[in-house]
MIZA-319128 format. One record per residue (C-alpha): residue number from 1; residue in three letters; chain; x, y, z. Coordinates in steps of 0.2 Angstrom, whole numbers, always signed. Layout:
// residues N
+-----+-----+-------+-------+-------+-------+
:   n : res : chain :    px :    py :    pz :
+-----+-----+-------+-------+-------+-------+
: NUM : ALA :     A :     X :     Y :     Z :
...
+-----+-----+-------+-------+-------+-------+
***
This chain:
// residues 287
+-----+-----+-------+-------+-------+-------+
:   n : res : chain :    px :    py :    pz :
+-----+-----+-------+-------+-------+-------+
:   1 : UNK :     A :   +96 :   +49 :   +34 :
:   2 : UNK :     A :   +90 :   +62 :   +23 :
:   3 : UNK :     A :   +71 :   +71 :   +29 :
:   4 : UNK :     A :   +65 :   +71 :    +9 :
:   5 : UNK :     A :   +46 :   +71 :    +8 :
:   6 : UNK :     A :   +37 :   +55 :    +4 :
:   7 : UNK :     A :   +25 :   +55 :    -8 :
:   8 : UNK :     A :    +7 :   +41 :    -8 :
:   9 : UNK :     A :    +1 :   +41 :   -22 :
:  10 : UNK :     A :   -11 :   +30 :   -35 :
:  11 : UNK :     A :   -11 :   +30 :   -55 :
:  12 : UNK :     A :   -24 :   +19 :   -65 :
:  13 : UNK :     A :   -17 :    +5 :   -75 :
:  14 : UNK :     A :   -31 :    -6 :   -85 :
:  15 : UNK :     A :   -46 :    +1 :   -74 :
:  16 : UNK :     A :   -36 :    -1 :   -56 :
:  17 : UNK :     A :   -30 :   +10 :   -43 :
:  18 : UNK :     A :   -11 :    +4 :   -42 :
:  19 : UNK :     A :    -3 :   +13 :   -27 :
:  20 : UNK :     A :   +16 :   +19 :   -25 :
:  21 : UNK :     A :   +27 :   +26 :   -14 :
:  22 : UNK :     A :   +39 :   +40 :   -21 :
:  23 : UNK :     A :   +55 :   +50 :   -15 :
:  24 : UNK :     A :   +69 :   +61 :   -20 :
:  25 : UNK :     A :   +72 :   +72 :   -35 :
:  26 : UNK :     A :   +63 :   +66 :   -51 :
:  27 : UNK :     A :   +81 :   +71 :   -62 :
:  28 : UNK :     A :   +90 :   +60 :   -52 :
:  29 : UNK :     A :   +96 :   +41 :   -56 :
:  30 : UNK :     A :   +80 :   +32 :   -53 :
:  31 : UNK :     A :   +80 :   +17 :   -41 :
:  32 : UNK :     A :   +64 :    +4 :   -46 :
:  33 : UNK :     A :   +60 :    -4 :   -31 :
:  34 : UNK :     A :   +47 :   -20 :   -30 :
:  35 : UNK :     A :   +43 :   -29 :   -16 :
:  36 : UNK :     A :   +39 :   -46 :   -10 :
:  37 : UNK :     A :   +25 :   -58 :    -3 :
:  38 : UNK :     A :   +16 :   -54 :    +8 :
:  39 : UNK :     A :   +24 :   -36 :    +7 :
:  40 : UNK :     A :   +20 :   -20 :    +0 :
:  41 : UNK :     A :   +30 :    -5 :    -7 :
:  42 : UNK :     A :   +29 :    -3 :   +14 :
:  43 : UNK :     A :   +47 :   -11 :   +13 :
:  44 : UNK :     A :   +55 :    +2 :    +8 :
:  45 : UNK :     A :   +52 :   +16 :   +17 :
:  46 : UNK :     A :   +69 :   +12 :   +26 :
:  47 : UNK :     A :   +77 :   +16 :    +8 :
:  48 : UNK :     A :   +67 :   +30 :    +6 :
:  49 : UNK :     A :   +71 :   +38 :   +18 :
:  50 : UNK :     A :   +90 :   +35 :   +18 :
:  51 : UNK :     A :   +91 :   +37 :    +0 :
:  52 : UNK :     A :   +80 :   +51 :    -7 :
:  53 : UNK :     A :   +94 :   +66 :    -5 :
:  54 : UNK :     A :  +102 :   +57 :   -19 :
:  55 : UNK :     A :   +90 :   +46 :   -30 :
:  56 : UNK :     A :   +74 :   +45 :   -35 :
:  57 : UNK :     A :   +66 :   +32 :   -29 :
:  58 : UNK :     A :   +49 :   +23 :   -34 :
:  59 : UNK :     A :   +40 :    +8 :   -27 :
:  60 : UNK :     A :   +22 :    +2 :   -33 :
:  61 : UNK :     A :   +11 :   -13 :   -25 :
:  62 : UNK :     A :    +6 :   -24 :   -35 :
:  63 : UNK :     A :   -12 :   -29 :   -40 :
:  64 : UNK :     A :   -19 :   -39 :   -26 :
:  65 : UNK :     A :    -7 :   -33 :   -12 :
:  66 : UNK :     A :    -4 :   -15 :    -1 :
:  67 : UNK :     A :   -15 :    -4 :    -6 :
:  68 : UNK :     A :   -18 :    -6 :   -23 :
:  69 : UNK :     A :   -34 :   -14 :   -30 :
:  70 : UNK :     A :   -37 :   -33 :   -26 :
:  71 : UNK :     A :   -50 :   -36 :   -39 :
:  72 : UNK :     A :   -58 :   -54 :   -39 :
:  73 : UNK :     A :   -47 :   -69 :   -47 :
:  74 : UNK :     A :   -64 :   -72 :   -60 :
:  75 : UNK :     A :   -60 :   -52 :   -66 :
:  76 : UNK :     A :   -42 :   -51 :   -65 :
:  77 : UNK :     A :   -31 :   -64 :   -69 :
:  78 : UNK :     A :   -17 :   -66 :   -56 :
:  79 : UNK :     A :    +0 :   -74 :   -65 :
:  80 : UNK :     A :   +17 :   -66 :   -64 :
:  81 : UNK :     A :   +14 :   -61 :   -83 :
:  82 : UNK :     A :    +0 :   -50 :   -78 :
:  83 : UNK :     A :   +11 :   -44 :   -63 :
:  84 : UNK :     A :   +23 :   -40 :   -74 :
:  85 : UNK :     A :   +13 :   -29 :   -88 :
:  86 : UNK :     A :    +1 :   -20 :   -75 :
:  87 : UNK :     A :   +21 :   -13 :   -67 :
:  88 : UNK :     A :   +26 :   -12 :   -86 :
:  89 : UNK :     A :   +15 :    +1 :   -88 :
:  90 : UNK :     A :   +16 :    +9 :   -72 :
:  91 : UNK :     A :   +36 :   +13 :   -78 :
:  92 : UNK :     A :   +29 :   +18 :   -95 :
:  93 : UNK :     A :   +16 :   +30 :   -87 :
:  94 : UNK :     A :   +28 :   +36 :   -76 :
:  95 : UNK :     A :   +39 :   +41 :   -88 :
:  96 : UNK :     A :   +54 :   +30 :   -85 :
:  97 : UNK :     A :   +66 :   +26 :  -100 :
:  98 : UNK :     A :   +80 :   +20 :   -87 :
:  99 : UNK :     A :   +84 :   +15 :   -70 :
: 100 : UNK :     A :   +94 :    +3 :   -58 :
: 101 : UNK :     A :   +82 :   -13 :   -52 :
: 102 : UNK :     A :   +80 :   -17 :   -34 :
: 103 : UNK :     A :   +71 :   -34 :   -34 :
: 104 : UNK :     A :   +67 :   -43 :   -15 :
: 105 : UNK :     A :   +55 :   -61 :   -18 :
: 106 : UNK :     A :   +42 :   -58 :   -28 :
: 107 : UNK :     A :   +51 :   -44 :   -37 :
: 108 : UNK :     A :   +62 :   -56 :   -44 :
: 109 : UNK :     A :   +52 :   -65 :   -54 :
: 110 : UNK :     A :   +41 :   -51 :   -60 :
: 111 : UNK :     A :   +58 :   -39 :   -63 :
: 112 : UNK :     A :   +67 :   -55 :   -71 :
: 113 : UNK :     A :   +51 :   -52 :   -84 :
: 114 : UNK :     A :   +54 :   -34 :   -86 :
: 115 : UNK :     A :   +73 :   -35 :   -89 :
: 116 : UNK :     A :   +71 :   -47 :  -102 :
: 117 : UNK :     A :   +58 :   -38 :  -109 :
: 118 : UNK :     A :   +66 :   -21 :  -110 :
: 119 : UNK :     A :   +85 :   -24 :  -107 :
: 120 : UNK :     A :   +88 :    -5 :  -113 :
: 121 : UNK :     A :   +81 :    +2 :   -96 :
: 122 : UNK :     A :   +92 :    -8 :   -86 :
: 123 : UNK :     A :  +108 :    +1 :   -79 :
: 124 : UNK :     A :  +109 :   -11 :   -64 :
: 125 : UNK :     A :  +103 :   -25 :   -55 :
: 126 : UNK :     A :  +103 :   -26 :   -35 :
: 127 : UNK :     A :   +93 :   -44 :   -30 :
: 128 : UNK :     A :   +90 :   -46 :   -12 :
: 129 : UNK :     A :   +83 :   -62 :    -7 :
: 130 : UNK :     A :   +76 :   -65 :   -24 :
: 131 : UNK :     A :   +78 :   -83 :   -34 :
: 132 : UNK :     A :   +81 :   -87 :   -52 :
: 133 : UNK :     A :   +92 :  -103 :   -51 :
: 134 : UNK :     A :   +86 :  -118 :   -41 :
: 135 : UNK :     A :  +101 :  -117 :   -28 :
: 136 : UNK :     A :   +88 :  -105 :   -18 :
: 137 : UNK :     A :   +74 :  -118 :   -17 :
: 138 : UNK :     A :   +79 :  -130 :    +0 :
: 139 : UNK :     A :   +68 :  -145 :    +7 :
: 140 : UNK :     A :   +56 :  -131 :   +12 :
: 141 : UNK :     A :   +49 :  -132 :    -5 :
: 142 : UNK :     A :   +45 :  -149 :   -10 :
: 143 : UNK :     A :   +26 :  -147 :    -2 :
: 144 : UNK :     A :   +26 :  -131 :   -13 :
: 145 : UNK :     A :   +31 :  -143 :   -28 :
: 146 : UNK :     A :   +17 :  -154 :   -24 :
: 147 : UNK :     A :    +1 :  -141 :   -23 :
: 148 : UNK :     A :    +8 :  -135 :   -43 :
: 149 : UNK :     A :    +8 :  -155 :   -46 :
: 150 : UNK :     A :    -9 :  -157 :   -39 :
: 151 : UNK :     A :   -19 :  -140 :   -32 :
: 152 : UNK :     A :   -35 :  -149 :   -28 :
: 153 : UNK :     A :   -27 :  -160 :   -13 :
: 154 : UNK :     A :   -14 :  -148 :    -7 :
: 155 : UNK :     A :   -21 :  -130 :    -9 :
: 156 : UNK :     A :   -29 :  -131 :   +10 :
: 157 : UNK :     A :    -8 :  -135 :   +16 :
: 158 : UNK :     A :    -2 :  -123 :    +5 :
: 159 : UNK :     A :   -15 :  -109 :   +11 :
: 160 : UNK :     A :   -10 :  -115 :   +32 :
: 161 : UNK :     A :    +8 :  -112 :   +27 :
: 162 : UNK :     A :    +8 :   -97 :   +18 :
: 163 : UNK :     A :    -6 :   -86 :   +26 :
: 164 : UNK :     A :    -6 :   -89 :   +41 :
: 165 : UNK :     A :    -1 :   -75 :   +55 :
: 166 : UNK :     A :   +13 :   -87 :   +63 :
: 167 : UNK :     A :   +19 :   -89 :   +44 :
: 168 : UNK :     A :   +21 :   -70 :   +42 :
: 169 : UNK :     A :   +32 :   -70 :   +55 :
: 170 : UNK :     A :   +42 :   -82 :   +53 :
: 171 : UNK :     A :   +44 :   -74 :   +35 :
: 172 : UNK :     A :   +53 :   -59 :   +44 :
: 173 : UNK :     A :   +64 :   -68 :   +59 :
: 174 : UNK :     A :   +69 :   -82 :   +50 :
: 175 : UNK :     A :   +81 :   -93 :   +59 :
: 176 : UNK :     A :   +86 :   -76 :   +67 :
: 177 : UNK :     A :   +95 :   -80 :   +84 :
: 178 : UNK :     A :   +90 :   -62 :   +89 :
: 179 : UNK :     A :   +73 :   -60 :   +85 :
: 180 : UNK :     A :   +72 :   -44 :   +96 :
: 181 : UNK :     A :   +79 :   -34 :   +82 :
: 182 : UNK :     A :   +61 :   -36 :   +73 :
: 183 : UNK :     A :   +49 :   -25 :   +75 :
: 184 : UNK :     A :   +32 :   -35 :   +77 :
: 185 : UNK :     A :   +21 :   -22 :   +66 :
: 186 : UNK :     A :   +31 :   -29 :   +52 :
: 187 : UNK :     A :   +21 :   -45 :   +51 :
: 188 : UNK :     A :    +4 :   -39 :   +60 :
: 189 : UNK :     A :    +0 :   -27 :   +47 :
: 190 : UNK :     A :    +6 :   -40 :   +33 :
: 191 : UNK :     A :    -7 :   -51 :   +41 :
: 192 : UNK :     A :   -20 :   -39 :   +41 :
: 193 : UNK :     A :   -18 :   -37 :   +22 :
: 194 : UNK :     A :   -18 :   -56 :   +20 :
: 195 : UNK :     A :   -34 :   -57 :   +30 :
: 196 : UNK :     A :   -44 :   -47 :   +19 :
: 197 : UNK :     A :   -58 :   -54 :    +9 :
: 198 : UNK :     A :   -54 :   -62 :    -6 :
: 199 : UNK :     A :   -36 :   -65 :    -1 :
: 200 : UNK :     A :   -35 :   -83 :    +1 :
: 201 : UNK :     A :   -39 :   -86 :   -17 :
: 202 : UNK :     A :   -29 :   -70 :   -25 :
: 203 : UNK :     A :   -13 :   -78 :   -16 :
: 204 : UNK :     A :   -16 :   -97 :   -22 :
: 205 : UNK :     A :   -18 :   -91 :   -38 :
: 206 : UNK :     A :    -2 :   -81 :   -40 :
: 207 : UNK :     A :    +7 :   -92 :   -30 :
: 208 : UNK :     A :    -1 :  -107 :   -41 :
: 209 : UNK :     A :    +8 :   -98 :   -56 :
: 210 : UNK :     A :   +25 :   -97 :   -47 :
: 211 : UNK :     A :   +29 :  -114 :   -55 :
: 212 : UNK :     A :   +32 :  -104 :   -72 :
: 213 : UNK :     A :   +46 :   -93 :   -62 :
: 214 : UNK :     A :   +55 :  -112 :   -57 :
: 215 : UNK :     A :   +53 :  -115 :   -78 :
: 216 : UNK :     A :   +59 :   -98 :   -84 :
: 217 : UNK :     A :   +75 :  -101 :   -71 :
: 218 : UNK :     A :   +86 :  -105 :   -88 :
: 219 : UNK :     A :   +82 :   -92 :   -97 :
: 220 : UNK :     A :   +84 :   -78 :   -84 :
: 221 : UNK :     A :  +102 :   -84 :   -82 :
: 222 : UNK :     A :  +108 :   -85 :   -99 :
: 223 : UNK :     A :  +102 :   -67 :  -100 :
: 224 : UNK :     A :  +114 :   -62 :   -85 :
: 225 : UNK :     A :  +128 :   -74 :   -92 :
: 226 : UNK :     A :  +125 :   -66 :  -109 :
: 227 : UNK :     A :  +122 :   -47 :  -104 :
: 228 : UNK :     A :  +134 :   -49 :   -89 :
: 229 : UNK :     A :  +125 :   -33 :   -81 :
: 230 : UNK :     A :  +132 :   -25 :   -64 :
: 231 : UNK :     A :  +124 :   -33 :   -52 :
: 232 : UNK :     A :  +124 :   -32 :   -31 :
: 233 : UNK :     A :  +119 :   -46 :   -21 :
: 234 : UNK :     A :  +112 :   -43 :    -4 :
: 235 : UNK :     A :  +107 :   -60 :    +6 :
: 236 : UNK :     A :  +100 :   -61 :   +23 :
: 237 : UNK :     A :  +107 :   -76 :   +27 :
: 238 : UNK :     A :   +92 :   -81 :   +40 :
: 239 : UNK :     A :   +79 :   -81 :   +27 :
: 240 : UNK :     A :   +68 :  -101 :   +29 :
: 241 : UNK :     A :   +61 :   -98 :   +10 :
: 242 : UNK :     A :   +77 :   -97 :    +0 :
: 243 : UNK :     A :   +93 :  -104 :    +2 :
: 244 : UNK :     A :  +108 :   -94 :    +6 :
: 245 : UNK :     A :  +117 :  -106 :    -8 :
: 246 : UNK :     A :  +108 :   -94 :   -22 :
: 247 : UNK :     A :  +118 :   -78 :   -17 :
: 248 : UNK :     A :  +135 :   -87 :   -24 :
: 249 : UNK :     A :  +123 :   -94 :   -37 :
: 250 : UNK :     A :  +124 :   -77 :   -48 :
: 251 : UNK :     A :  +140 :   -76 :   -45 :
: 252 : UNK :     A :  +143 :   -92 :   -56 :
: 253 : UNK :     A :  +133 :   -82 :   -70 :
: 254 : UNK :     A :  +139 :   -62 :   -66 :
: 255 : UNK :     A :  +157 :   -63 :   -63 :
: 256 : UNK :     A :  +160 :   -44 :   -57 :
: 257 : UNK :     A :  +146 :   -48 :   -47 :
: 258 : UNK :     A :  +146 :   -39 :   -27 :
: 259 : UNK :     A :  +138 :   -51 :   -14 :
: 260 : UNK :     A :  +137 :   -48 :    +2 :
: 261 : UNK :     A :  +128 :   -60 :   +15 :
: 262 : UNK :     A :  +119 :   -51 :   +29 :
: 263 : UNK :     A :  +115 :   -54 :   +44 :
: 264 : UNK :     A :   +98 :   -54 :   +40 :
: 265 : UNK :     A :   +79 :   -63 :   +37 :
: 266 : UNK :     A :   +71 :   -66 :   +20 :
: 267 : UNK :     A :   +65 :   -47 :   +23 :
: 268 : UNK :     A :   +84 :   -40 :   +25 :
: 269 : UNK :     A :   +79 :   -20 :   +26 :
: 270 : UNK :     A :   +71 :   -26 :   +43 :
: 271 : UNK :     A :   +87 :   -24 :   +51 :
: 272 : UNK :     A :  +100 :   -22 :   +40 :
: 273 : UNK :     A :   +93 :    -3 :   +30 :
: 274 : UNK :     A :  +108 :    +7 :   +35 :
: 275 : UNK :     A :  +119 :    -7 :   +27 :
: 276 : UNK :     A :  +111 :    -9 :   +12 :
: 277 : UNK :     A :  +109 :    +6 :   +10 :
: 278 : UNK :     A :  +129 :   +14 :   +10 :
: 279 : UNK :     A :  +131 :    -1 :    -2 :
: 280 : UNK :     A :  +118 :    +5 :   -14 :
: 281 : UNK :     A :  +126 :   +21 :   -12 :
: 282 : UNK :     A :  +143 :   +13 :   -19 :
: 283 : UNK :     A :  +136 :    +4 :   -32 :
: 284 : UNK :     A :  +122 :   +13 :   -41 :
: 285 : UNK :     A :  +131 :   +31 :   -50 :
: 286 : UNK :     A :  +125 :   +46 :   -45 :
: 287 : UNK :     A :  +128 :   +57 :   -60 :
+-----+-----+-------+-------+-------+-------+
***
């Protein structure tokens, strides 16, 4: 594990404070790293702190999650869309023409936007528990199908099972038989976040949009059937939100793709950082 500095930094996008977390030399192949719900950039320390001798590594939180500014749903609109332009413009700030794309949940969707958007940055795709066929979506999902069919009556079930502190952790253990590989912080201070005010509403309303993720499922595979990118598959096979079914699902549309199943949760650099990491190492160039 390399000992390169960490930097914590903030840049303003649109009148907000966006947070990120940086490592490694800045002429180096750049690794873009976006987290998941209810996650921060916090996820990838592990990687950069493995990775850092090597690449250079960047990692923002979004709007509304870590430490970034939460501004209130009736000033700030919270879809992916916006997601998407607000990190947009964090990679245009920053100075980034190209890089290799680490995407874990949430990141999916919002790095599906950004592909599609400017395919010329993209020199590699690595998807770690991320969704974009509907192979990933089990029975778990058919009362999240219900609150984007009707809000009004399911929002107070959908808010009990996805903020809740026994939620978070069973975000992180999973169907883990060996749930004493997890270190409890992970989920205590993911449930600290979510129990700030204005949180109940800024994560309905995002997750309220998540619908238009399910629609645009099509048009993110064409563009990976089309562009056949290179593309590394990491699946914690213990994840209880997505289905291990969609790791082989992008081998169906990426035919050189590399999956790996893991002995893993949703959130797989929990326990599985040293892996991932020598993998990443194999797959993204250095040079």
């Amino acid at each position: 594990m390399t000992n390169s500095t960490v930097r914590y930094e903030t840049v303003q996008i649109d009148g907000l404070s966006v947070f990120y977390r940086e490592a490694g030399p800045k002429g180096a192949p750049t690794l873009l790293l976006l987290h998941g719900f209810p996650s921060s950039s916090r996820m990838f320390e592990p990687l950069l702190r493995h990775l850092s001798d090597t690449y250079h590594l960047i990692a923002p939180d979004y709007p509304g999650f870590g430490h970034s500014d939460a501004p209130d749903p009736s000033k700030f609109t919270y879809t992916f869309d916006h997601i998407a332009s607000i990190v947009n413009e964090f990679v245009t700030i920053k100075g980034i023409s190209r890089y290799s794309l680490y995407v874990q949940d949430y990141g999916g969707p919002v790095g599906f936007r950004l592909t599609l958007a400017h395919p010329e940055r993209i020199e590699s795709l690595i998807i770690q528990n991320a969704v974009a066929h509907e192979d990933g979506l089990g029975p778990l999902w058919e009362t999240r199908r219900a609150f984007w069919s009707d809000r009004v009556t399911h929002e107070a079930a959908l808010r009990e099972n996805f903020l809740s502190f026994e939620a978070a952790r069973k975000r992180h253990i999973g169907s883990d038989p060996d749930t004493s590989r997890y270190d409890p912080d992970l989920w205590s201070d993911e449930y600290s976040f979510l129990s700030r005010d204005g949180q109940s509403q800024i994560q309905s309303d995002l997750f309220y949009d998540y619908r238009t993720n399910v629609a645009s499922y099509p048009l993110w595979q064409a563009w990976l059937r089309e562009h056949q990118p290179r593309l590394l598959v990491l699946w914690g096979k213990y994840d209880s939100s997505f289905q291990v079914a969609e790791a082989s699902a992008y081998h169906r549309d990426v035919q050189d793709a590399q999956v790996y199943i893991l002995d893993a949760g949703h959130f797989a650099l929990d326990t599985e950082a040293d892996f991932i990491a020598a993998k990443i190492r194999g797959f993204v160039s250095a040079s």
